[in-house]
VMD Tcl script that builds the backbone (N, CA, C; Angstrom):
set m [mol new atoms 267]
animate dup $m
set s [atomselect $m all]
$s set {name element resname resid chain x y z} {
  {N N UNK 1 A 0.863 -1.166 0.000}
  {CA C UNK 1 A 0.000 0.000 0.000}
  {C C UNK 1 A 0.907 1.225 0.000}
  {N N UNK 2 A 0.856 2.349 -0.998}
  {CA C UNK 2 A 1.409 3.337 -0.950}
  {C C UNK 2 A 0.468 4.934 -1.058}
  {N N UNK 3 A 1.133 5.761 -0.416}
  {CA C UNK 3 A 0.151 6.965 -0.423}
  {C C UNK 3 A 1.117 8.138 -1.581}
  {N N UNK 4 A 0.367 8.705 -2.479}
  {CA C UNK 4 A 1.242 9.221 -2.692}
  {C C UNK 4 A 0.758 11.000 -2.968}
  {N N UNK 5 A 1.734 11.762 -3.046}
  {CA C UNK 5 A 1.268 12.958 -2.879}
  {C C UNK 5 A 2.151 13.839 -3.498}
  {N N UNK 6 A 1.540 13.903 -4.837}
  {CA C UNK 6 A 2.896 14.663 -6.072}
  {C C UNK 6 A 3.490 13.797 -6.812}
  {N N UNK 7 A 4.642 14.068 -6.390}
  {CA C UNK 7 A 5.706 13.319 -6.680}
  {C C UNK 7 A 6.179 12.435 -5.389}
  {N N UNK 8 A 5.611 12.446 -4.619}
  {CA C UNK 8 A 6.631 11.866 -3.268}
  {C C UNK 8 A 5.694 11.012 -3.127}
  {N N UNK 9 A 5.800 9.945 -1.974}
  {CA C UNK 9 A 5.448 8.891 -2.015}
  {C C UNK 9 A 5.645 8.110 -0.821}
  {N N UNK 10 A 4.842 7.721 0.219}
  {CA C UNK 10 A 5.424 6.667 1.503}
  {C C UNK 10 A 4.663 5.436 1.262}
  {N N UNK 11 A 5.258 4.395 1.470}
  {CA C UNK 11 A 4.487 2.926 1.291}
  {C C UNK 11 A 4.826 2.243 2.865}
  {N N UNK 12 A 3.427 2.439 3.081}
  {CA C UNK 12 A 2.910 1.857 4.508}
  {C C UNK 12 A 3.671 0.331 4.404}
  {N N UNK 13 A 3.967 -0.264 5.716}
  {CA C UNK 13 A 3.942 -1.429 5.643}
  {C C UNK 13 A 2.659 -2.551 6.480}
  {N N UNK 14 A 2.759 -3.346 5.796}
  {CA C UNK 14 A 1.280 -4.197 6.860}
  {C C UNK 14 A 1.779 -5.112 7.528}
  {N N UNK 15 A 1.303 -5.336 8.745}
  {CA C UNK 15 A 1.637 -6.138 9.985}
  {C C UNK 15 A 1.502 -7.206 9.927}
  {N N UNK 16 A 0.496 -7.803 8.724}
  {CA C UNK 16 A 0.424 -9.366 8.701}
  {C C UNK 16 A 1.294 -10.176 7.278}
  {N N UNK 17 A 2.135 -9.019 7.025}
  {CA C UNK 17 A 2.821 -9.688 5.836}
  {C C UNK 17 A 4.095 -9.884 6.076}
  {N N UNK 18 A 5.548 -10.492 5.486}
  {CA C UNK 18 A 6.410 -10.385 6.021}
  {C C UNK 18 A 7.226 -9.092 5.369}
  {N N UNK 19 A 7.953 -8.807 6.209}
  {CA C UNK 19 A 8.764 -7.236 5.980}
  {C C UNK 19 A 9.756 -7.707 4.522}
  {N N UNK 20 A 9.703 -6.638 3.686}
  {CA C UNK 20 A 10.692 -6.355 3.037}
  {C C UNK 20 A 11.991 -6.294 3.772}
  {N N UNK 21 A 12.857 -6.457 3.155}
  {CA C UNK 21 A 14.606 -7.005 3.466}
  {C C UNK 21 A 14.743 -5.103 3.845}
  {N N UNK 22 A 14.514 -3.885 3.894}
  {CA C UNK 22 A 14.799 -3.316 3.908}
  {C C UNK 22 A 13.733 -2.507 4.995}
  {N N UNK 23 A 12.922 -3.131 6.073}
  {CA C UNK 23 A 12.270 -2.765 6.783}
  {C C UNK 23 A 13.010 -2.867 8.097}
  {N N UNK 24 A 13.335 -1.892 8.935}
  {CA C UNK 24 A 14.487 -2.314 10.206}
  {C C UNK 24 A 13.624 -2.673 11.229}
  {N N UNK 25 A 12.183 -2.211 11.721}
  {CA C UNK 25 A 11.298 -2.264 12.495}
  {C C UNK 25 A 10.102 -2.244 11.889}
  {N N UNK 26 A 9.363 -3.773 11.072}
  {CA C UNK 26 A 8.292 -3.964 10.805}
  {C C UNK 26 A 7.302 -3.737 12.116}
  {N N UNK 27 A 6.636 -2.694 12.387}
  {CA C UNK 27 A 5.627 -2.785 13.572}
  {C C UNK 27 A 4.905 -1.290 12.861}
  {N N UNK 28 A 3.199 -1.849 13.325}
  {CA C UNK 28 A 2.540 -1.444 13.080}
  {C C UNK 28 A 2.787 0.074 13.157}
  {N N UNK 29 A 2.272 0.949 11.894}
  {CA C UNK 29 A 2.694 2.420 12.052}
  {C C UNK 29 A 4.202 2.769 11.233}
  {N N UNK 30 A 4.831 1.841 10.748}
  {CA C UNK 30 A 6.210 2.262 10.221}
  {C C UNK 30 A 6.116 2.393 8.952}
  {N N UNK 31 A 6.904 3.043 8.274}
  {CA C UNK 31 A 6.423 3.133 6.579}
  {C C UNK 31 A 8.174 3.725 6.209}
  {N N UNK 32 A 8.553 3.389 4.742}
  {CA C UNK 32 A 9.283 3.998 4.006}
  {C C UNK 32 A 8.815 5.146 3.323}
  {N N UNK 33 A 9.502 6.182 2.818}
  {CA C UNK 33 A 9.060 6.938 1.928}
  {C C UNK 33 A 10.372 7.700 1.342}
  {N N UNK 34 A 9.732 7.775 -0.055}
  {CA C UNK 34 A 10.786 8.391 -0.944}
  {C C UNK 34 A 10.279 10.011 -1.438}
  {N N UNK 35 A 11.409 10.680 -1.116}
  {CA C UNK 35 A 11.304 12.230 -1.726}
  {C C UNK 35 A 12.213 12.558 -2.780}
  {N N UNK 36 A 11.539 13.168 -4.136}
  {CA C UNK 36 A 12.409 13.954 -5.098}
  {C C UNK 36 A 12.979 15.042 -4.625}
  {N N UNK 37 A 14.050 15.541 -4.909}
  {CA C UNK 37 A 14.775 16.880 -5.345}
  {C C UNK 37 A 15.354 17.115 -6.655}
  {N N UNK 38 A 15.275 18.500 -7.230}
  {CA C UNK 38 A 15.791 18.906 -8.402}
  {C C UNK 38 A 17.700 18.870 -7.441}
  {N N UNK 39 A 18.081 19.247 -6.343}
  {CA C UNK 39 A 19.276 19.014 -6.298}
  {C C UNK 39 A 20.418 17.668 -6.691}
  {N N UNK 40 A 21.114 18.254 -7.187}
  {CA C UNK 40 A 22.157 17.257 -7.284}
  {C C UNK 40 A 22.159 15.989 -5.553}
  {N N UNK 41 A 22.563 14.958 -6.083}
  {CA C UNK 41 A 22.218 14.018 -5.395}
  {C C UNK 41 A 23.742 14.447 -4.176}
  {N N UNK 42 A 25.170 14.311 -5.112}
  {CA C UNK 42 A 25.885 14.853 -4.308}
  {C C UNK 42 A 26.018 16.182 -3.187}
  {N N UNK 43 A 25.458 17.312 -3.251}
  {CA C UNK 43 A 24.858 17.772 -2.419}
  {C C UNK 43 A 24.157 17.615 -1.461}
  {N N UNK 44 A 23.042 16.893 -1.677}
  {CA C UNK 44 A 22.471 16.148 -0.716}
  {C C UNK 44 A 22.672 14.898 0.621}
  {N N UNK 45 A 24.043 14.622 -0.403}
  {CA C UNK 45 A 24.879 14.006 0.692}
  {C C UNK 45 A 25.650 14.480 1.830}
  {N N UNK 46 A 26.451 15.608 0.697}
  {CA C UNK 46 A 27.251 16.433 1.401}
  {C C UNK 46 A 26.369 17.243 2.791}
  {N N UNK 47 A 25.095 17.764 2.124}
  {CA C UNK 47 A 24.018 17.909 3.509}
  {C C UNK 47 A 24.197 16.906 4.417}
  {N N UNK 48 A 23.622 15.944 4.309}
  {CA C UNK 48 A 23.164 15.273 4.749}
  {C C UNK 48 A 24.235 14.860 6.251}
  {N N UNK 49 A 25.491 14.516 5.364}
  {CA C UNK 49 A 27.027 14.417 5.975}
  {C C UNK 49 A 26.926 15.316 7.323}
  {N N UNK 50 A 26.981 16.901 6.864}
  {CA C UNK 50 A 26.998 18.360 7.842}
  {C C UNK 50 A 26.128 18.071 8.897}
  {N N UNK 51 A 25.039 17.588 9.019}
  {CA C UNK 51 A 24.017 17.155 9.976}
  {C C UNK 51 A 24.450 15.453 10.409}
  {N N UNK 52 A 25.407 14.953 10.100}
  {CA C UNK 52 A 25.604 13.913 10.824}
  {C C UNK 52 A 24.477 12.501 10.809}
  {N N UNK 53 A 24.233 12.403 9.420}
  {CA C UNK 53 A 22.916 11.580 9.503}
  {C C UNK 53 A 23.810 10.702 8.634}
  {N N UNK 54 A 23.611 9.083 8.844}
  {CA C UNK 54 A 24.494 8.537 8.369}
  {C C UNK 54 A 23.814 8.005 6.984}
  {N N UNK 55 A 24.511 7.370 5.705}
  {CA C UNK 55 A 23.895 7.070 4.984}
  {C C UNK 55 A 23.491 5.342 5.016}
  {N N UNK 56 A 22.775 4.930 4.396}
  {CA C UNK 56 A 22.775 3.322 4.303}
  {C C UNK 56 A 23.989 2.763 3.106}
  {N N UNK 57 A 23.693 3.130 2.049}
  {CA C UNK 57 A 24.868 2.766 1.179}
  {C C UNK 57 A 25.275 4.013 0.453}
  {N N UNK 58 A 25.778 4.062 -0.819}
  {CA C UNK 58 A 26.727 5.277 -1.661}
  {C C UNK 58 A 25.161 5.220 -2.468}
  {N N UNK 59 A 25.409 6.463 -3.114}
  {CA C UNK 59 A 24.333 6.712 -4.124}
  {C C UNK 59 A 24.103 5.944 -5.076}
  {N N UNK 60 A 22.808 5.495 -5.739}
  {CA C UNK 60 A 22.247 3.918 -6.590}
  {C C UNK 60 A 21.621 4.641 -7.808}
  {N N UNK 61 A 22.339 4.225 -9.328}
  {CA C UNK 61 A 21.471 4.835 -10.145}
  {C C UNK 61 A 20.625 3.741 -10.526}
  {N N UNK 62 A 19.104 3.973 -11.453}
  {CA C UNK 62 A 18.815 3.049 -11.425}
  {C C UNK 62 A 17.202 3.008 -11.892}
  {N N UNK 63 A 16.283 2.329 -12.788}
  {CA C UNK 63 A 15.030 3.481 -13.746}
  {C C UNK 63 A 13.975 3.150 -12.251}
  {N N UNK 64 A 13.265 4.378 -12.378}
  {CA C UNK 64 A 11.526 3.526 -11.851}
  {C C UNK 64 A 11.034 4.085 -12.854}
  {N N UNK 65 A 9.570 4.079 -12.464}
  {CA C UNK 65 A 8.138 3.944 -13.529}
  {C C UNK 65 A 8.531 5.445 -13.782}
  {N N UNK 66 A 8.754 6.151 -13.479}
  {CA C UNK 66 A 9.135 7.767 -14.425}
  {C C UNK 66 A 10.132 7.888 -15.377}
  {N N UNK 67 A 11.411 7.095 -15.041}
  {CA C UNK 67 A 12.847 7.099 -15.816}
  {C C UNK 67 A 14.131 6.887 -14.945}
  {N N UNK 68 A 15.044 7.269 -15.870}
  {CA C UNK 68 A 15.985 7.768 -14.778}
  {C C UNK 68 A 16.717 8.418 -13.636}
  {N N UNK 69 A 16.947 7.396 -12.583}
  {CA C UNK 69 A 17.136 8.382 -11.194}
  {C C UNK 69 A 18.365 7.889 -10.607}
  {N N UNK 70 A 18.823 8.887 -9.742}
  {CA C UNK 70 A 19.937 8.685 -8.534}
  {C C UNK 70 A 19.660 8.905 -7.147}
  {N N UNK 71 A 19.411 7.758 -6.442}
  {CA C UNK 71 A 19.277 7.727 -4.991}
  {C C UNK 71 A 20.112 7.710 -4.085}
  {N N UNK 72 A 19.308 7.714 -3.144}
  {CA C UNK 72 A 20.486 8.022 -1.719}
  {C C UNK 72 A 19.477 7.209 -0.307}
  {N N UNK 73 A 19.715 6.679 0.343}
  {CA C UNK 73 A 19.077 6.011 1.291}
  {C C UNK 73 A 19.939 6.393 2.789}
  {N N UNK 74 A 19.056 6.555 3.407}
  {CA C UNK 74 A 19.677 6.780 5.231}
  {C C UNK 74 A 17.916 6.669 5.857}
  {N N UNK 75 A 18.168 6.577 7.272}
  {CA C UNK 75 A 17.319 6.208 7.964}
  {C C UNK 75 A 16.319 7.553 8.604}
  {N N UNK 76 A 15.372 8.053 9.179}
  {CA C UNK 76 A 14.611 8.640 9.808}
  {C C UNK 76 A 14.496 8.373 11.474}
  {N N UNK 77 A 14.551 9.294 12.061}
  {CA C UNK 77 A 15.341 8.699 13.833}
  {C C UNK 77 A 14.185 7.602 14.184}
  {N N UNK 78 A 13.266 7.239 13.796}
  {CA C UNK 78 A 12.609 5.842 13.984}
  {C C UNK 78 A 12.506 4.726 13.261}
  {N N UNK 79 A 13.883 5.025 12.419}
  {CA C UNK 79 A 14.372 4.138 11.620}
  {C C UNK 79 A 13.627 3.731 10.388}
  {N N UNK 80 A 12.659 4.229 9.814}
  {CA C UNK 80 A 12.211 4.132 8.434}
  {C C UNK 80 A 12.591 4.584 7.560}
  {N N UNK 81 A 12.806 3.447 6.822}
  {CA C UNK 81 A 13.480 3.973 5.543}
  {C C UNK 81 A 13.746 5.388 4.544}
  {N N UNK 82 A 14.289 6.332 4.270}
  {CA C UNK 82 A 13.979 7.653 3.157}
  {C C UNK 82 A 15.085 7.275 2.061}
  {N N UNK 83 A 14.341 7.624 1.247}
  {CA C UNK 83 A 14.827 7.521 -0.173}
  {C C UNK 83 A 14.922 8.721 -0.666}
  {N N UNK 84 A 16.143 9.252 -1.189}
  {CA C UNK 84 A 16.194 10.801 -1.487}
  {C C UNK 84 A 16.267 10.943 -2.806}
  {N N UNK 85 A 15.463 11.097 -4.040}
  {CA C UNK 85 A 16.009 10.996 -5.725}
  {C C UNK 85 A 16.106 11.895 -6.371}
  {N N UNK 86 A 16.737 12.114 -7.664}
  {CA C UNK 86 A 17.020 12.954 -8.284}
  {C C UNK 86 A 16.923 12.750 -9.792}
  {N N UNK 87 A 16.019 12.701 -10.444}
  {CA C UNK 87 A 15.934 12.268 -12.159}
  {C C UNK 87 A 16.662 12.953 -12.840}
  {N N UNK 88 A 17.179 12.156 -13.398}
  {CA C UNK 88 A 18.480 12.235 -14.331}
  {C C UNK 88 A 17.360 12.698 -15.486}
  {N N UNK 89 A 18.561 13.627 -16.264}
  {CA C UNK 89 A 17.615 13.874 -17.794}
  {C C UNK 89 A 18.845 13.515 -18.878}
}
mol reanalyze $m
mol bondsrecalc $m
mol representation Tube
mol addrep $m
């Protein structure tokens, strides 16, 4: 199940299914969600870095249902997933 709003997007997770490999705390109420920026993805790191927020891996290029994008993944202080992207043109 996903909600989405624009361009952005959180996909609830459900309690009676088993968690995606990328869920740290399947419990009721937790959700991933992914946000666009027109910024460069490297920037966003480099932010990200300055505030001390750690990342999950290095930036992932890679298509969804719009095209081409470059992500960035780190956690939310209750540990749900954010996905940070940037469409490549």
């Amino acid at each position: 199940m996903a909600l989405l709003f624009g361009t952005q997007k959180i996909n609830l997770q459900q309690q009676d299914r088993e968690p995606d490999a990328h869920v740290m705390k399947p419990t009721p109420g937790s959700a991933d969600f992914c946000l666009t920026t027109n910024a460069p993805i490297g920037g966003v790191i480099a932010h990200l870095r300055e505030l001390d927020i750690p990342m999950i891996d290095r930036p992932v290029a890679r298509t969804d249902a719009v095209g081409a994008i470059e992500s960035n993944y780190s956690r939310d202080p209750d540990l749900n997933l954010v996905q940070i992207v940037n469409y490549l043109e």
